[in-house]
C-alpha positions in Angstrom: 0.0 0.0 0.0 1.0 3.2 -0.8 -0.4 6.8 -0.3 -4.3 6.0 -0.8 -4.3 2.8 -2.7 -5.1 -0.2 -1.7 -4.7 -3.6 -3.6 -8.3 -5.1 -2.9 -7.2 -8.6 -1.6 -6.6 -11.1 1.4 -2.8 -11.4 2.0 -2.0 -14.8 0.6 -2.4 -17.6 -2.2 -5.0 -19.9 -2.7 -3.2 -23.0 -1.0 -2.2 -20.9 2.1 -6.1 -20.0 2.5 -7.4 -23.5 2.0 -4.6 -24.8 4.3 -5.7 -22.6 6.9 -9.7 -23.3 6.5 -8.4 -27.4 6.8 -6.2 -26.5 9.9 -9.1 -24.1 11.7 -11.7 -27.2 11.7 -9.6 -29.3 14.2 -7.6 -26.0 15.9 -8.5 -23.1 17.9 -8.7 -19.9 16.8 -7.5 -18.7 19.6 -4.6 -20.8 19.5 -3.9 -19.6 15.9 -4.3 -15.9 17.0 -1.6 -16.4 19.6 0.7 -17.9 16.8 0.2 -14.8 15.1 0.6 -12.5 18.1 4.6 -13.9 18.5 5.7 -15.0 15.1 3.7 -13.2 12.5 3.0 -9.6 13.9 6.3 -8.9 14.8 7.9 -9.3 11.5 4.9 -7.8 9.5 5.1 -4.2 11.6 9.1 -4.7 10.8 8.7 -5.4 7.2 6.0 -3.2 6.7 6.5 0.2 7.2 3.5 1.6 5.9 0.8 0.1 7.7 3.1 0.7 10.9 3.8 4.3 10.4 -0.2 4.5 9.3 -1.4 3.0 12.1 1.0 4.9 14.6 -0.1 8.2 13.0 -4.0 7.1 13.4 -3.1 6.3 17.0 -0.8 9.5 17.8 -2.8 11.9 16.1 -6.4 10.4 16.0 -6.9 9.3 19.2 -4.5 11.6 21.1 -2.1 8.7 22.7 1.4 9.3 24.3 4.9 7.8 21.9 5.1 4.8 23.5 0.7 4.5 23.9 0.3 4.8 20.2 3.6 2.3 19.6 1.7 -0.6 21.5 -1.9 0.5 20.4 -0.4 0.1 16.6 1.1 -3.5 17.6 -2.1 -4.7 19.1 -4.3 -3.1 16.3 -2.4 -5.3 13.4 -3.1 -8.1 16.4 -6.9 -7.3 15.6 -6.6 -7.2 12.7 -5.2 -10.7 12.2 -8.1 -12.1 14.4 -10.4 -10.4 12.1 -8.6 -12.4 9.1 -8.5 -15.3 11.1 -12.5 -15.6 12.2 -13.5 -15.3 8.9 -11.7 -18.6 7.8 -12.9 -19.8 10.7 -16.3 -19.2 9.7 -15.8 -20.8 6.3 -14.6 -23.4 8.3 -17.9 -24.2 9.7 -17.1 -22.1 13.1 -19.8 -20.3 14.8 -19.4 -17.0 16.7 -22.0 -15.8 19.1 -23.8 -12.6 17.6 -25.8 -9.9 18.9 -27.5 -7.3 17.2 -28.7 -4.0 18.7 -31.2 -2.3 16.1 -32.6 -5.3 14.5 -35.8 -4.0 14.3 -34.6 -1.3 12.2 -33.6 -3.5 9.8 -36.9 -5.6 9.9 -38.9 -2.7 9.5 -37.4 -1.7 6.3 -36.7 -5.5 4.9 -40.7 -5.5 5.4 -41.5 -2.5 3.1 -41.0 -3.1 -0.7 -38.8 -0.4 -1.5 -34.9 -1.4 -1.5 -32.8 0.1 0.5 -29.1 0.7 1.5 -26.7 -0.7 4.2 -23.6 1.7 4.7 -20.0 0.1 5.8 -16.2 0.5 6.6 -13.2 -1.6 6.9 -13.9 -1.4 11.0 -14.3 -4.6 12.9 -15.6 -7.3 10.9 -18.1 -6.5 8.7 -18.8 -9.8 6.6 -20.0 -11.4 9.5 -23.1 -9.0 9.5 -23.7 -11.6 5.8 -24.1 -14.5 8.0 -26.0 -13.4 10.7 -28.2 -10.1 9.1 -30.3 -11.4 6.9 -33.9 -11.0 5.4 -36.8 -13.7 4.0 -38.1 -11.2 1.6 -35.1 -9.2 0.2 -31.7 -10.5 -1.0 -28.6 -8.0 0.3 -26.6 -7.0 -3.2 -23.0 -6.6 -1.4 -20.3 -4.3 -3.5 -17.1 -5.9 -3.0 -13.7 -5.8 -5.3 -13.4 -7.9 -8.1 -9.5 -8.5 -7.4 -10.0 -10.1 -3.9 -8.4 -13.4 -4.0 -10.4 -16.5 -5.8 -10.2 -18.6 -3.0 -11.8 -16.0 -0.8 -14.1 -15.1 -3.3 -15.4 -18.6 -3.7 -15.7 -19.0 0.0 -17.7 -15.7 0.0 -20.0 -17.5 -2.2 -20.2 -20.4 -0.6 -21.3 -18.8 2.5 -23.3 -16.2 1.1 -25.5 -18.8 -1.0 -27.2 -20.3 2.2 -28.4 -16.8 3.4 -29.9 -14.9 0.1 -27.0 -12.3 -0.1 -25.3 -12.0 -4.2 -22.0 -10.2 -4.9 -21.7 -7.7 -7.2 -17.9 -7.0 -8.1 -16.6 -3.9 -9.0 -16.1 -3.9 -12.9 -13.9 -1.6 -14.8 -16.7 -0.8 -17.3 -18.5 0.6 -14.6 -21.1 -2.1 -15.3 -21.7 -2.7 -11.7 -23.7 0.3 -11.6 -26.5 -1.4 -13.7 -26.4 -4.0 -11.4 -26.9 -1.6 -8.3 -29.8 0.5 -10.1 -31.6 -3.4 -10.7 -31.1 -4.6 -7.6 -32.2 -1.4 -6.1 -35.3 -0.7 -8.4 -36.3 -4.5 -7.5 -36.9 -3.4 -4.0 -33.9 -5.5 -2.5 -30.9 -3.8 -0.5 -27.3 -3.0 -1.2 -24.2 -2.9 0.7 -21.6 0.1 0.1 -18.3 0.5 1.3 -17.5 4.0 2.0 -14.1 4.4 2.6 -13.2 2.9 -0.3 -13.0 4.0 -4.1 -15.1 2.5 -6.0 -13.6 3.7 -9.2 -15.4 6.8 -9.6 -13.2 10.6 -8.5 -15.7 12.7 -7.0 -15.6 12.6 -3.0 -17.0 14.0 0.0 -15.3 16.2 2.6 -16.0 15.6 6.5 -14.5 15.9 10.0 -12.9 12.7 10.8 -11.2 12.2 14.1 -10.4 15.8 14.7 -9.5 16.1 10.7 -10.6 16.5 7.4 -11.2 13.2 5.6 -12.5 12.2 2.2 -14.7 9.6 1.5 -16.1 8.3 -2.2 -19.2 10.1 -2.7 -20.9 7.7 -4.8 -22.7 5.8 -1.7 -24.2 8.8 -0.1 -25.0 10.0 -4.2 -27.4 6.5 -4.8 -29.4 6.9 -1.8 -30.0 10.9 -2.0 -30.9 10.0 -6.1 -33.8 7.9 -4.6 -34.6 8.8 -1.7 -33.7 5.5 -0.1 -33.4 4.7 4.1 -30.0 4.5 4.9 -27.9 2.2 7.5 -24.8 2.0 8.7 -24.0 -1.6 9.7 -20.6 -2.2 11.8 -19.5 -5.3 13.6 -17.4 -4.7 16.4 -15.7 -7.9 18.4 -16.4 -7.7 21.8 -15.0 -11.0 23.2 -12.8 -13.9 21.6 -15.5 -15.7 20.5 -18.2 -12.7 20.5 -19.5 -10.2 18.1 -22.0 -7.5 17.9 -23.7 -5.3 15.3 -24.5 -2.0 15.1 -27.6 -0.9 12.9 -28.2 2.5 13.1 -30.4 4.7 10.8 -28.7 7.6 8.8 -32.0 10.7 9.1 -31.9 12.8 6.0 -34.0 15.4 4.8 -35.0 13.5 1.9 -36.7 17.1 0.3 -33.5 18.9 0.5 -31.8 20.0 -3.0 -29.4 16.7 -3.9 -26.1 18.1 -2.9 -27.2 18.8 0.8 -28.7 15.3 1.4 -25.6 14.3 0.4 -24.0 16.0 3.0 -26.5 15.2 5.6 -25.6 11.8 4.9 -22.3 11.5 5.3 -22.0 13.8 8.0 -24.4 10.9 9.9 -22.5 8.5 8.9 -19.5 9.6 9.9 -20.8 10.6 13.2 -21.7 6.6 13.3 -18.0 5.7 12.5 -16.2 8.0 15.2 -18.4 6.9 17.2 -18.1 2.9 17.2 -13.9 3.8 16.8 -14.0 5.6 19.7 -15.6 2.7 21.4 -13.3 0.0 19.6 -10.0 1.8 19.0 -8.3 -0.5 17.9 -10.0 -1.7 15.2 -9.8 1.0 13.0 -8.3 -1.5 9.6 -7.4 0.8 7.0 -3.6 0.6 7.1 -2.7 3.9 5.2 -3.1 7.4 5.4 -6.7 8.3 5.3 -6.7 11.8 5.8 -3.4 12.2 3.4 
């Protein structure tokens, strides 16, 4: 990683993933995160200056810890992060993980209307365990996700995903993804954004962030103010080892304001929503570059 980009995939080949499903079935996880705590973090914050120096700068300047607070907060945040990696093998592994939700009935109430509408997300906690455990009879979830992700992940996805009426829909360089989105959307279903992520398209949206200016892709925020559409912001946030819960909270808009203020309405709640559940969760804060560069 470099700057703002990103490379879109799960560290590791197709052998090392399906090795690591085979070896979760019959181990711990938490004996595999400990693994990772003394042989495999150590070398990747050495090796990897980037995510270090991000992740101290997020921890320094962000949330206002000492030298030598931020230096162990960015060591234990790359140990989240591995945990994060590791439970969702686990899961395609056929491991459960006990999950609460708080504001289900937020999301039933809308999954019981016919018109679509939209989940909001960010690379905090663990968010693809809100596709195994959110789910609704009457209205498949259409989850954006990058097309360059590794195939064994990607198939695992799939896998998973089949059994609880959730499709992909990949990120295309033609941009034909959006036709996808507008189907899904004008069929009444839901769809899951990222939204600190590009998506491929330039235009963004300034907001306060931590203390700081931060810009996040606009084109989320832009589908839902073009329709009119309820908005949620879903997070997962691990609480225990072997616990979970999710967040669903509604995003209020003035849904009669001109197109470029909903906009902003929008993702200042949603923001709101994200500095909220980081202040709660530090540490597991996963984008490991600068995000207010």
């Amino acid at each position: 990683m470099t700057g703002r980009s990103w490379a879109g995939t799960t560290y590791g080949n197709g052998w090392m993933h399906r090795h690591l499903i085979r070896s979760l079935r019959f181990i711990p996880a938490p004996a595999v995160y400990i693994f990772s705590y003394v042989f495999i973090i150590p070398v990747c914050l050495i090796i990897n200056r980037e995510s270090r120096k991000a992740a101290y700068s997020y921890f320094r300047l962000r949330m206002g810890r000492g030298p030598l607070g931020a230096a162990w907060w960015t060591y234990l945040n790359h140990c989240s992060f591995a945990e994060a990696v590791i439970d969702k093998f686990a899961m395609y592994a056929g491991r459960k993980f006990k999950v609460e939700v708080a504001g289900l009935d937020e999301f039933n109430s809308r999954a019981a209307k016919p018109e679509g509408f939209i989940h909001l997300s960010s690379h905090i906690g663990n968010y693809e365990i809100a596709g195994y455990t959110l789910v609704s009879e009457h209205k498949t979830i259409n989850a954006v996700v990058y097309a360059w992700e590794k195939a064994s992940v990607m198939e695992n996805r799939d896998n998973m995903f089949s059994r609880t009426n959730i499709r992909m829909i990949t990120l295309k360089e033609d941009m034909s993804h959006l036709f996808e989105i507008d189907s899904a959307l004008s069929g009444g279903d839901i769809v899951s954004f990222p939204t600190d992520r590009s998506m491929g398209g330039s235009k963004r949206v300034e907001c306060e962030f931590l203390g700081a200016k931060a810009s996040f892709p606009q084109g989320p925020f832009s589908v839902a103010a073009m329709r009119g559409l309820d908005t949620l912001a879903v997070n997962v946030m691990k609480e225990k080892w072997n616990k979970y819960r999710i967040y669903v909270t509604p995003l209020d808009y003035d849904k009669q304001a001109p197109r470029k203020e909903q906009i902003r309405q929008l993702s200042e709640a949603y923001v709101a929503e994200l500095e909220k559940r980081l202040r709660e969760h530090p540490g597991q804060w996963y984008n490991f570059f600068d995000f207010w560069a």
